[in-house]
Phi, psi and omega in degrees: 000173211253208172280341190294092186305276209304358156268334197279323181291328173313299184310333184283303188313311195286319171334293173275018171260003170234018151266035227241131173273005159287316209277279197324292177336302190299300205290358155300314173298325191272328158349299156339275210314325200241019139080059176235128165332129178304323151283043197017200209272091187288144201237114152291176182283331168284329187271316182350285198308329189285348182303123188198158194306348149269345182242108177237173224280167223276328188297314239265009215265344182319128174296316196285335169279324205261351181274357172279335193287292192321319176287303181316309178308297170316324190293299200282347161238044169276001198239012214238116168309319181258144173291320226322132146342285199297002162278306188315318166313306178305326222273000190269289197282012150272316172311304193278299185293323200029080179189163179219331212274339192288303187290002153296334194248339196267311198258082196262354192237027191263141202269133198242008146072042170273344140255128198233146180241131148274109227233087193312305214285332142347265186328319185248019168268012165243006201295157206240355162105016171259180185226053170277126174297279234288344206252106202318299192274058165245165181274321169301328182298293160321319160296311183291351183252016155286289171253033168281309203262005181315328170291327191267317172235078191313307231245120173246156186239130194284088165315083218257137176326335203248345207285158172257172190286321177294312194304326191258357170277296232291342192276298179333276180352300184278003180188059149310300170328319199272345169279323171271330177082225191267006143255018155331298161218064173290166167262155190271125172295029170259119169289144189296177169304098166248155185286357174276165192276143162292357157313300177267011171287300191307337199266354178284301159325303213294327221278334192292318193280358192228015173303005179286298211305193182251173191306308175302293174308329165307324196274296203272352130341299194258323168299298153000297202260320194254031221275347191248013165254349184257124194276340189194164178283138186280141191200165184313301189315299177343278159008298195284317202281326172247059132244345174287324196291315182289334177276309162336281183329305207291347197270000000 
């Protein structure tokens, strides 16, 4: 994953919101619906790098099918904290591929929209002297997709040319309160960054997926199968505890 932490939280939240059994459940269904393999499409390592928010398989080209797939998709990560596109795009290349990490890891800096940047003196350097909202290069266009999205990004902050990179954490830092407003001191639905390896993500599923068994026959299974992800020995209680933690997480 790349450097950017606030993507690196997304990316972490959505792992466990699309191993959610509401999620998984939806994306069987939509698979059906739209003639995609229960184990979705295999993709090489070479075709991987062409991935983009149009191309997905090529049968697949209908306008009208794919803005109903956009509505599905939406529907389905309406319980997810950020809108941002680029989550409805993974949540795309999970559904056709079901897989997410290979294109995490090949896009490790790709914007997960927990910060958005507006880039005035860009945006409005082609403007043509019209004030048509509809019209892309207006100063009314940017405004009106300002305040289209004004619930997901309340607060935009004026950034002057000359400003530094210090200037502008020392600003944050110091008014952070008048910047978050009345979620100041809310907890952020993003989970924070964490350092564990997917290794142990995998065995933690194995151990979720096999919660039938008994805990002691489970337990010596994952010494068995993981020996080389366990830091201490494993015992029924474990066991137990993280499948209650996982049946939390899951619901």
């Amino acid at each position: 994953m790349g450097k950017n932490k606030s993507n690196k939280k997304v990316i972490n939240t959505f792992r466990d919101f699309l191993r959610t059994d509401s999620f998984q459940k939806t994306a069987r269904e939509l698979r059906v619906k739209y003639g995609i393999l229960p184990s979705g499409i295999s993709i090489s390592d070479k075709e991987l790098p062409e991935i983009n928010q149009q191309t997905f398989p090529i049968n697949f080209g209908s306008g009208d099918l794919y803005r109903e797939l956009n509505r599905d998709i939406e529907n389905l990560i309406s319980g997810f904290p950020i809108k941002h596109w680029a989550v409805v795009f993974l949540s795309k290349v999970y559904i056709f591929y079901n897989d997410i990490e290979r294109f995490v890891h090949l896009k490790p800096d790709f914007d997960y929209g927990v910060i958005e940047i507006f880039n005035l003196a860009e945006d409005l350097s082609t403007y043509d002297g019209g004030f048509d909202p509809d019209n892309g290069n207006s100063p009314m266009a940017l405004l009106k997709e300002v305040v289209n999205r004004g619930d997901e990004y309340p607060i935009a902050i004026g950034v002057h040319k000359d400003a530094t990179k210090r200037d502008l954490i020392d600003f944050i830092s110091k008014n952070w309160k008048r910047i978050a407003g009345e979620r100041s001191g809310e907890e952020s639905r993003l989970l924070q960054v964490r350092t564990r390896r997917e290794g142990s993500r995998e065995m933690t599923d194995f151990i979720y997926r096999n919660r039938h068994m008994s805990r002691k026959k489970l337990a010596n299974l994952v010494c068995e199968m993981f020996p080389e992800k366990l830091t201490r020995s494993i015992d029924a209680g474990s066991i137990g505890k993280i499948i209650s933690i996982e049946k939390k997480r899951r619901k």
